[in-house]
C-alpha positions in Angstrom: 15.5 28.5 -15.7 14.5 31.6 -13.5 16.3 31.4 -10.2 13.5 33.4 -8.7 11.3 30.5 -9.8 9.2 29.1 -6.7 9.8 25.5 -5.6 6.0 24.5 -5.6 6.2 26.1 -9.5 8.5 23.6 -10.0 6.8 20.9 -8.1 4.0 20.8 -10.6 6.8 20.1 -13.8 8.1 17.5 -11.2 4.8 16.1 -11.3 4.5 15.8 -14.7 8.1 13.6 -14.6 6.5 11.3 -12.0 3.6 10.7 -14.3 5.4 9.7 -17.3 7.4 7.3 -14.9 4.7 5.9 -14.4 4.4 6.0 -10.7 1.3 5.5 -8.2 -0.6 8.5 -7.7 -0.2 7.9 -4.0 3.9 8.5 -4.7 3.1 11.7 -6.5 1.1 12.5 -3.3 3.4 12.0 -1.0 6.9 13.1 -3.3 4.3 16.4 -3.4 3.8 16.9 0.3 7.6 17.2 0.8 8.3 19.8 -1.0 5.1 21.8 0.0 5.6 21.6 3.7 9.7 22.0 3.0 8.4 25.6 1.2 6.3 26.3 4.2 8.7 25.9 6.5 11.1 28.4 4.5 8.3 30.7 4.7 7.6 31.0 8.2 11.2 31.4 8.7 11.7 34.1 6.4 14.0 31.9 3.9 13.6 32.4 0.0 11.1 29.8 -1.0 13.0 29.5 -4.3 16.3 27.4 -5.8 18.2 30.0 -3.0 16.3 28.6 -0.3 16.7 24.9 -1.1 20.3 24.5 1.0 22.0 21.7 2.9 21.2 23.7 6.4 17.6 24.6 5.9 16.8 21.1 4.9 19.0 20.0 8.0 16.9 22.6 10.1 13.4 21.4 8.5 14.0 17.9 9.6 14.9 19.0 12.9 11.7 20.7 13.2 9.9 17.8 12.0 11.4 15.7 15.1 10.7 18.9 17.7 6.8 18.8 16.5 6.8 14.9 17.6 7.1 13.1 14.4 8.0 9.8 13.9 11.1 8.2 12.2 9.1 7.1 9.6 7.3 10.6 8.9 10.5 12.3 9.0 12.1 9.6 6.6 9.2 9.8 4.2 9.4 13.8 4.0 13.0 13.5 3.7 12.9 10.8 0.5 10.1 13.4 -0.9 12.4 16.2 -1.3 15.7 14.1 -2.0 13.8 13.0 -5.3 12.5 16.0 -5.8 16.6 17.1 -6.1 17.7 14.4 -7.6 15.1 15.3 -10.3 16.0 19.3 -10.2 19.8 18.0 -11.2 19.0 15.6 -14.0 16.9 18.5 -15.3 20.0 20.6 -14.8 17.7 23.3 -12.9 20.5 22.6 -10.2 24.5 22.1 -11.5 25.0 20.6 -7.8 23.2 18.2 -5.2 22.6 20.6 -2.3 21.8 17.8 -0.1 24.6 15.2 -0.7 25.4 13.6 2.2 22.7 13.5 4.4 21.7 10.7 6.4 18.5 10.1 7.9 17.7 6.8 9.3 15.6 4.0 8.5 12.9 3.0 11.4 12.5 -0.7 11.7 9.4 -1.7 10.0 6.3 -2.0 11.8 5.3 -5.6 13.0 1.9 -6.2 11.5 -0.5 -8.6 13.4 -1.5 -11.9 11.5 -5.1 -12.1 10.8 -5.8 -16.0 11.9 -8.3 -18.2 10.4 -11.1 -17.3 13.5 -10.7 -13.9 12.6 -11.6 -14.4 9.0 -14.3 -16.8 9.6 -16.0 -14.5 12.0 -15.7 -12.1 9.4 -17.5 -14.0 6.4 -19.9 -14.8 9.2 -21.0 -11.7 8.8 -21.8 -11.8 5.5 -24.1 -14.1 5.5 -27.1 -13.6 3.5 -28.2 -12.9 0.3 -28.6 -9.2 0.3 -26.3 -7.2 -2.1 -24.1 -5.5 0.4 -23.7 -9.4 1.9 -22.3 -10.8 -1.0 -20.5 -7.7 -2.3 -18.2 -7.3 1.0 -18.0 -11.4 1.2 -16.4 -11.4 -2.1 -14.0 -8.5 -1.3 -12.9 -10.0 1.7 -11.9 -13.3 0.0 -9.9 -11.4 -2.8 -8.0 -9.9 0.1 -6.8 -12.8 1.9 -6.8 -15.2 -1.1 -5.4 -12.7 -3.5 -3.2 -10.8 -1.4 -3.9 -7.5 -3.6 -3.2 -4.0 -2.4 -6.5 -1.8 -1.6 -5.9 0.5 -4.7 -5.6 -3.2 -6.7 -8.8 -4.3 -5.4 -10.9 -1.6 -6.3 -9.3 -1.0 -10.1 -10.7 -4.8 -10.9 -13.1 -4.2 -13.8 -16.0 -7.2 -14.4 -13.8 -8.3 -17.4 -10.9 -8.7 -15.3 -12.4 -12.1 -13.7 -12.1 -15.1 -15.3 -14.1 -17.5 -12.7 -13.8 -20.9 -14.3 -9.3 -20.2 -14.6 -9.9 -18.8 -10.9 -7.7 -15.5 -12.1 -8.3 -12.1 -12.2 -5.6 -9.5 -13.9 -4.8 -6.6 -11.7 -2.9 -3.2 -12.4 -0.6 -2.5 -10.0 2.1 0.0 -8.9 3.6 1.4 -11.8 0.8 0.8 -13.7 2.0 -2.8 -14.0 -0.3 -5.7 -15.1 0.2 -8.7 -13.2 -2.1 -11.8 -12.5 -3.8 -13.0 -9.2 -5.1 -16.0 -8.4 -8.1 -17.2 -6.4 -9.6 -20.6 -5.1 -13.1 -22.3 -5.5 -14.6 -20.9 -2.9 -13.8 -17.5 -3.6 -15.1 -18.4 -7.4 -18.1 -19.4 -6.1 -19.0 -15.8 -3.6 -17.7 -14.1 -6.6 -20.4 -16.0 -8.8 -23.2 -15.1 -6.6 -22.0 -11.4 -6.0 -21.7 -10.8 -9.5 -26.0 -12.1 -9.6 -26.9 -9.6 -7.2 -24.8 -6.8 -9.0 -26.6 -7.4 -11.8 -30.2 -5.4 -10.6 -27.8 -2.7 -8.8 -28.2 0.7 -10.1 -24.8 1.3 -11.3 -24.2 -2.4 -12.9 -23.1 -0.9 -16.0 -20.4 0.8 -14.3 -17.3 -1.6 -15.6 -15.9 -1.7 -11.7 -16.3 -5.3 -10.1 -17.5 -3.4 -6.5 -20.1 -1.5 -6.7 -21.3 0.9 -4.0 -24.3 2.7 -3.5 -23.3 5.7 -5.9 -20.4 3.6 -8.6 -17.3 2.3 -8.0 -15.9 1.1 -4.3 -13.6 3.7 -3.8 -10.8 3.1 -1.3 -12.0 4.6 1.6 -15.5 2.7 1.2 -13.6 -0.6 1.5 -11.5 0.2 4.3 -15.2 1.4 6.0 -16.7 -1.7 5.4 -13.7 -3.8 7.2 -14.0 -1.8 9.9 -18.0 -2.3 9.8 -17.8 -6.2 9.4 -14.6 -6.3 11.9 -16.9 -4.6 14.9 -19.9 -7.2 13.8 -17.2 -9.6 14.1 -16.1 -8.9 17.3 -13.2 -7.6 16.0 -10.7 -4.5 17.2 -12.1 -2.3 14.1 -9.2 -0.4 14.0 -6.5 -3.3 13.5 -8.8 -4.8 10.7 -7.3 -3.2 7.5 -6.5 -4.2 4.0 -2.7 -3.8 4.4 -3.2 -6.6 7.1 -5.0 -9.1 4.7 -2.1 -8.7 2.6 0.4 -9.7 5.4 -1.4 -12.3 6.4 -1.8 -13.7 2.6 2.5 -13.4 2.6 2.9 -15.2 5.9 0.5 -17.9 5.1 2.2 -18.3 1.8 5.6 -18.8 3.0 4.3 -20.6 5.8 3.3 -23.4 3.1 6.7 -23.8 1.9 5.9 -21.6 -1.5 8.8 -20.0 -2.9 10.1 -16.9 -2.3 10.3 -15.9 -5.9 6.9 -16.8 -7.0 5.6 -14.6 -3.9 7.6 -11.7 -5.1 6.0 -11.9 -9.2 2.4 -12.7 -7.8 2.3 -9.5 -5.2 4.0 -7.5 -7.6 7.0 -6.5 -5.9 9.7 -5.1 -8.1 12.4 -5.3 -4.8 13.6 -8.2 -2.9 13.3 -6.0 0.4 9.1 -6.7 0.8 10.1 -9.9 0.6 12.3 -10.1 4.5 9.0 -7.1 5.5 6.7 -9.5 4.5 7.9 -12.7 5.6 9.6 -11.8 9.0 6.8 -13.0 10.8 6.8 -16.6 8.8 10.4 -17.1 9.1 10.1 -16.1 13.3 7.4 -18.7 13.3 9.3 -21.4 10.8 12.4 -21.0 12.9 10.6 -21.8 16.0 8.5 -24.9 14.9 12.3 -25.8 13.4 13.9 -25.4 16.8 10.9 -27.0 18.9 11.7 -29.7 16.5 15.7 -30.4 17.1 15.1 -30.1 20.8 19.1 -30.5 20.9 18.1 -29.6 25.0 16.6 -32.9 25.4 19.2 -34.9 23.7 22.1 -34.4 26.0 
Protein backbone atom coordinates (compact mmCIF):
# COMPACT_ATOMS: atom_id res chain seq x y z
CA UNK A 1 0.00 0.00 0.00
CA UNK A 2 1.14 3.55 -1.09
CA UNK A 3 1.93 5.59 2.04
CA UNK A 4 1.01 8.60 0.15
CA UNK A 5 -2.42 6.99 -0.16
CA UNK A 6 -5.27 9.52 1.14
CA UNK A 7 -7.33 8.48 4.19
CA UNK A 8 -10.76 9.17 2.58
CA UNK A 9 -9.15 6.77 -0.52
CA UNK A 10 -9.04 4.38 1.90
CA UNK A 11 -12.29 5.16 3.66
CA UNK A 12 -14.18 3.94 0.62
CA UNK A 13 -12.22 0.19 0.73
CA UNK A 14 -13.19 0.52 4.49
CA UNK A 15 -16.57 0.81 3.29
CA UNK A 16 -16.66 -1.99 1.34
CA UNK A 17 -15.47 -4.12 4.71
CA UNK A 18 -18.41 -2.68 6.62
CA UNK A 19 -20.72 -3.90 3.98
CA UNK A 20 -19.74 -7.34 3.79
CA UNK A 21 -20.08 -7.30 7.77
CA UNK A 22 -23.11 -6.70 7.26
CA UNK A 23 -23.57 -3.58 9.14
CA UNK A 24 -26.48 -0.79 9.05
CA UNK A 25 -26.04 1.67 6.56
CA UNK A 26 -26.49 4.27 9.25
CA UNK A 27 -23.00 2.63 10.94
CA UNK A 28 -21.30 3.06 7.59
CA UNK A 29 -22.62 6.72 7.79
CA UNK A 30 -21.48 7.57 10.83
CA UNK A 31 -17.89 5.10 10.92
CA UNK A 32 -17.60 7.47 7.43
CA UNK A 33 -18.05 10.86 8.98
CA UNK A 34 -15.07 10.24 11.35
CA UNK A 35 -12.66 9.85 9.17
CA UNK A 36 -13.82 12.67 6.81
CA UNK A 37 -13.99 15.36 9.34
CA UNK A 38 -10.59 13.65 11.14
CA UNK A 39 -8.96 14.50 7.30
CA UNK A 40 -10.47 17.85 7.38
CA UNK A 41 -9.19 18.77 10.37
CA UNK A 42 -5.55 17.63 9.20
CA UNK A 43 -6.09 19.82 6.31
CA UNK A 44 -6.77 23.01 7.80
CA UNK A 45 -3.87 22.46 10.03
CA UNK A 46 -1.52 21.75 7.41
CA UNK A 47 -1.00 17.94 8.54
CA UNK A 48 -0.57 15.16 5.80
CA UNK A 49 -4.02 13.87 5.21
CA UNK A 50 -2.40 10.40 4.58
CA UNK A 51 -1.18 7.16 6.86
CA UNK A 52 1.67 10.11 8.10
CA UNK A 53 -0.99 12.19 9.31
CA UNK A 54 -2.99 9.58 11.20
CA UNK A 55 -0.88 9.88 14.75
CA UNK A 56 -1.65 9.53 18.49
CA UNK A 57 -1.29 13.59 18.84
CA UNK A 58 -3.38 14.78 15.97
CA UNK A 59 -6.11 12.52 16.97
CA UNK A 60 -5.51 13.80 20.62
CA UNK A 61 -5.56 17.40 19.11
CA UNK A 62 -8.83 16.66 16.78
CA UNK A 63 -10.81 15.64 19.74
CA UNK A 64 -9.75 18.58 21.63
CA UNK A 65 -11.09 20.64 18.92
CA UNK A 66 -14.21 18.88 18.81
CA UNK A 67 -14.80 19.82 22.73
CA UNK A 68 -13.50 23.72 21.94
CA UNK A 69 -16.28 23.93 19.07
CA UNK A 70 -18.99 22.91 21.94
CA UNK A 71 -19.59 19.36 21.27
CA UNK A 72 -21.08 16.97 23.38
CA UNK A 73 -19.63 13.88 25.07
CA UNK A 74 -21.62 11.84 22.99
CA UNK A 75 -20.58 13.60 19.62
CA UNK A 76 -17.07 13.54 20.55
CA UNK A 77 -17.41 9.69 21.64
CA UNK A 78 -19.18 8.76 18.42
CA UNK A 79 -16.39 10.58 16.17
CA UNK A 80 -13.86 9.00 18.28
CA UNK A 81 -15.38 5.08 17.89
CA UNK A 82 -15.55 6.16 14.03
CA UNK A 83 -11.93 6.49 13.52
CA UNK A 84 -10.84 3.84 16.20
CA UNK A 85 -12.56 1.25 13.82
CA UNK A 86 -11.48 2.77 11.09
CA UNK A 87 -7.75 1.74 12.65
CA UNK A 88 -8.50 -1.16 13.95
CA UNK A 89 -9.60 -2.08 10.40
CA UNK A 90 -6.27 -0.31 8.72
CA UNK A 91 -4.22 -2.95 11.04
CA UNK A 92 -6.08 -6.21 10.34
CA UNK A 93 -5.61 -5.14 6.75
CA UNK A 94 -1.91 -4.66 7.62
CA UNK A 95 -2.11 -1.09 5.90
CA UNK A 96 -0.71 -0.16 9.46
CA UNK A 97 2.00 -2.68 11.35
CA UNK A 98 0.98 -0.66 14.63
CA UNK A 99 -2.15 0.86 16.39
CA UNK A 100 -1.34 4.59 16.47
CA UNK A 101 -4.02 5.23 18.84
CA UNK A 102 -3.58 2.52 21.55
CA UNK A 103 -4.36 3.83 24.59
CA UNK A 104 -6.65 6.45 24.33
CA UNK A 105 -9.44 7.01 26.51
CA UNK A 106 -12.44 8.92 25.88
CA UNK A 107 -15.33 8.68 28.05
CA UNK A 108 -18.66 7.33 28.01
CA UNK A 109 -21.66 10.05 28.58
CA UNK A 110 -24.42 8.60 30.70
CA UNK A 111 -27.24 7.71 28.45
CA UNK A 112 -29.91 10.08 27.79
CA UNK A 113 -33.15 9.55 29.92
CA UNK A 114 -35.89 9.17 27.49
CA UNK A 115 -39.49 10.22 28.53
CA UNK A 116 -42.18 7.41 28.71
CA UNK A 117 -44.96 7.91 26.31
CA UNK A 118 -48.12 7.10 28.70
CA UNK A 119 -51.28 5.60 27.65
CA UNK A 120 -53.10 9.49 27.30
CA UNK A 121 -50.47 10.31 25.09
CA UNK A 122 -51.04 7.42 22.74
CA UNK A 123 -54.77 7.56 22.85
CA UNK A 124 -54.73 11.21 21.96
CA UNK A 125 -52.71 10.23 19.28
CA UNK A 126 -54.97 7.40 17.56
CA UNK A 127 -57.53 10.09 18.22
CA UNK A 128 -56.30 11.59 15.61
CA UNK A 129 -56.57 9.15 13.30
CA UNK A 130 -59.83 8.75 13.26
CA UNK A 131 -61.48 8.41 10.02
CA UNK A 132 -61.53 6.45 7.16
CA UNK A 133 -59.36 8.43 4.85
CA UNK A 134 -56.05 6.76 3.65
CA UNK A 135 -53.62 8.83 5.41
CA UNK A 136 -56.03 8.00 8.71
CA UNK A 137 -55.63 4.55 8.63
CA UNK A 138 -52.09 4.48 7.17
CA UNK A 139 -50.51 6.56 10.20
CA UNK A 140 -53.08 4.68 12.77
CA UNK A 141 -51.46 1.50 11.79
CA UNK A 142 -47.90 2.79 12.01
CA UNK A 143 -48.37 4.15 15.23
CA UNK A 144 -49.64 0.80 16.68
CA UNK A 145 -46.61 -1.11 15.18
CA UNK A 146 -44.46 1.27 17.11
CA UNK A 147 -45.74 0.98 20.54
CA UNK A 148 -46.99 -2.71 20.14
CA UNK A 149 -44.04 -3.79 18.14
CA UNK A 150 -41.34 -1.85 19.61
CA UNK A 151 -39.47 -1.87 16.07
CA UNK A 152 -36.81 0.65 15.16
CA UNK A 153 -37.85 3.45 12.52
CA UNK A 154 -35.59 1.89 9.69
CA UNK A 155 -37.55 -1.64 10.78
CA UNK A 156 -40.82 -0.12 10.25
CA UNK A 157 -40.50 1.23 7.01
CA UNK A 158 -38.52 -2.16 5.41
CA UNK A 159 -41.93 -4.18 6.31
CA UNK A 160 -43.07 -5.45 2.84
CA UNK A 161 -47.12 -6.53 2.51
CA UNK A 162 -45.83 -10.19 2.66
CA UNK A 163 -44.22 -9.55 5.80
CA UNK A 164 -47.77 -9.50 7.82
CA UNK A 165 -49.33 -12.37 8.72
CA UNK A 166 -52.74 -10.87 10.43
CA UNK A 167 -54.50 -13.92 11.62
CA UNK A 168 -50.65 -15.28 13.68
CA UNK A 169 -50.61 -11.39 14.69
CA UNK A 170 -46.73 -11.45 13.40
CA UNK A 171 -44.85 -9.61 11.08
CA UNK A 172 -40.96 -10.63 10.19
CA UNK A 173 -38.68 -7.66 10.29
CA UNK A 174 -34.98 -7.12 9.10
CA UNK A 175 -33.07 -5.56 11.43
CA UNK A 176 -29.51 -4.29 12.25
CA UNK A 177 -27.14 -6.46 10.58
CA UNK A 178 -29.41 -7.42 8.24
CA UNK A 179 -30.84 -9.76 10.83
CA UNK A 180 -34.36 -11.39 10.43
CA UNK A 181 -36.22 -11.50 13.57
CA UNK A 182 -40.03 -11.69 14.35
CA UNK A 183 -42.40 -9.12 15.98
CA UNK A 184 -45.52 -9.52 17.37
CA UNK A 185 -48.70 -7.51 17.46
CA UNK A 186 -52.20 -7.71 19.27
CA UNK A 187 -55.89 -7.70 17.88
CA UNK A 188 -56.29 -4.48 17.76
CA UNK A 189 -53.38 -3.59 15.88
CA UNK A 190 -54.58 -6.73 13.46
CA UNK A 191 -57.67 -5.13 13.03
CA UNK A 192 -56.15 -1.08 11.86
CA UNK A 193 -53.79 -3.03 9.98
CA UNK A 194 -56.83 -4.95 8.15
CA UNK A 195 -58.53 -1.80 7.37
CA UNK A 196 -55.27 0.16 6.30
CA UNK A 197 -54.21 -2.49 4.07
CA UNK A 198 -58.31 -1.88 2.25
CA UNK A 199 -57.52 1.63 1.65
CA UNK A 200 -53.95 0.93 0.26
CA UNK A 201 -55.37 -1.09 -2.05
CA UNK A 202 -56.90 2.04 -4.59
CA UNK A 203 -53.52 4.00 -3.70
CA UNK A 204 -51.47 4.81 -6.61
CA UNK A 205 -48.43 3.06 -5.64
CA UNK A 206 -50.19 -0.27 -4.14
CA UNK A 207 -48.03 -2.42 -6.14
CA UNK A 208 -45.18 -1.07 -4.54
CA UNK A 209 -44.21 -4.26 -2.10
CA UNK A 210 -43.74 -1.62 1.02
CA UNK A 211 -46.55 -2.00 3.75
CA UNK A 212 -46.55 2.18 4.10
CA UNK A 213 -47.20 3.87 1.37
CA UNK A 214 -46.86 7.65 0.85
CA UNK A 215 -47.89 9.88 -1.63
CA UNK A 216 -44.93 9.14 -4.14
CA UNK A 217 -43.92 4.95 -2.78
CA UNK A 218 -42.56 3.74 0.08
CA UNK A 219 -42.63 5.71 3.71
CA UNK A 220 -39.26 6.65 3.86
CA UNK A 221 -37.84 7.48 7.38
CA UNK A 222 -38.04 10.91 7.46
CA UNK A 223 -41.92 10.84 6.30
CA UNK A 224 -42.71 8.78 9.39
CA UNK A 225 -40.89 10.85 11.78
CA UNK A 226 -42.99 13.96 9.95
CA UNK A 227 -46.11 12.36 10.50
CA UNK A 228 -45.47 11.85 14.45
CA UNK A 229 -44.70 15.18 14.75
CA UNK A 230 -47.98 16.12 12.64
CA UNK A 231 -50.31 13.78 14.72
CA UNK A 232 -48.29 14.75 18.10
CA UNK A 233 -49.18 18.78 17.50
CA UNK A 234 -53.06 17.52 16.57
CA UNK A 235 -52.64 15.72 19.70
CA UNK A 236 -51.66 18.33 21.82
CA UNK A 237 -48.55 16.90 22.03
CA UNK A 238 -44.83 18.65 22.40
CA UNK A 239 -44.04 17.65 18.52
CA UNK A 240 -40.57 17.58 19.11
CA UNK A 241 -40.45 14.91 22.01
CA UNK A 242 -42.83 12.63 19.95
CA UNK A 243 -40.36 10.38 18.05
CA UNK A 244 -39.98 6.81 17.07
CA UNK A 245 -37.03 6.09 19.32
CA UNK A 246 -39.54 7.05 22.14
CA UNK A 247 -42.28 4.44 21.09
CA UNK A 248 -39.62 1.98 21.38
CA UNK A 249 -38.70 2.93 25.00
CA UNK A 250 -41.84 3.04 26.02
CA UNK A 251 -42.64 -0.53 24.39
CA UNK A 252 -39.22 -1.78 26.73
CA UNK A 253 -40.52 -0.15 29.92
CA UNK A 254 -43.98 -1.36 29.51
CA UNK A 255 -42.68 -4.80 28.87
CA UNK A 256 -40.57 -5.18 31.87
CA UNK A 257 -42.97 -3.31 33.74
CA UNK A 258 -45.32 -6.65 33.16
CA UNK A 259 -42.87 -8.81 34.69
CA UNK A 260 -41.74 -10.23 31.02
CA UNK A 261 -38.33 -11.53 30.93
CA UNK A 262 -35.41 -9.94 30.33
CA UNK A 263 -34.20 -12.39 27.73
CA UNK A 264 -37.17 -12.63 25.67
CA UNK A 265 -37.09 -8.66 25.47
CA UNK A 266 -33.54 -8.78 24.24
CA UNK A 267 -34.45 -11.69 21.12
CA UNK A 268 -37.79 -9.77 20.22
CA UNK A 269 -36.02 -6.06 19.87
CA UNK A 270 -33.15 -7.63 18.35
CA UNK A 271 -30.48 -6.70 20.48
CA UNK A 272 -27.26 -8.65 20.08
CA UNK A 273 -25.77 -6.91 23.64
CA UNK A 274 -27.00 -7.19 27.10
CA UNK A 275 -26.11 -3.40 27.64
CA UNK A 276 -29.75 -2.12 25.78
CA UNK A 277 -31.07 -4.15 28.01
CA UNK A 278 -29.98 -1.76 31.72
CA UNK A 279 -30.58 1.53 28.62
CA UNK A 280 -33.77 0.27 28.10
CA UNK A 281 -35.08 -0.78 31.27
CA UNK A 282 -33.63 1.85 33.73
CA UNK A 283 -36.73 3.62 33.73
CA UNK A 284 -38.84 0.29 34.63
CA UNK A 285 -36.53 -0.93 37.22
CA UNK A 286 -36.55 3.04 38.89
CA UNK A 287 -40.29 2.64 38.84
CA UNK A 288 -40.40 -1.30 40.05
CA UNK A 289 -38.00 -0.38 42.84
CA UNK A 290 -40.18 2.33 44.01
CA UNK A 291 -43.69 0.51 43.92
CA UNK A 292 -41.32 -2.30 45.75
CA UNK A 293 -40.21 0.04 48.45
CA UNK A 294 -43.71 1.90 48.82
CA UNK A 295 -44.69 -1.62 49.42
CA UNK A 296 -42.26 -2.70 52.49
CA UNK A 297 -42.89 0.59 54.15
CA UNK A 298 -40.15 -0.78 56.78
CA UNK A 299 -40.72 3.28 58.07
CA UNK A 300 -44.10 2.48 59.27
CA UNK A 301 -43.28 -0.72 60.95
CA UNK A 302 -41.00 0.42 63.68
Amino acid sequence: MAPKESLESLHHSFNRFLRVQGRADRTITLYGQSITYFSRWLAQEGQPTDLSGLNRTNALKWLDSLRERGQTTGTVRTRWRGLRRFVGWLVAEEILTTDPLAGIAVDTPAPPVVPILTDADLGALLNTCKGRGFRQRRDEALIRLLFDCGLRVSELVGIDCKDLDLDAGSVAVTGKGSRMRMAYFGSRTALALDRYLRERRGQRYSADPGLLLSERGRLSTDGVRDRLKVRAGQAGLDPTTVHPHRFRHTWAHDFLLHEGQERDLKRLAGWSSDAMLSRYGASAADQRAREAAQRLRRGDRV
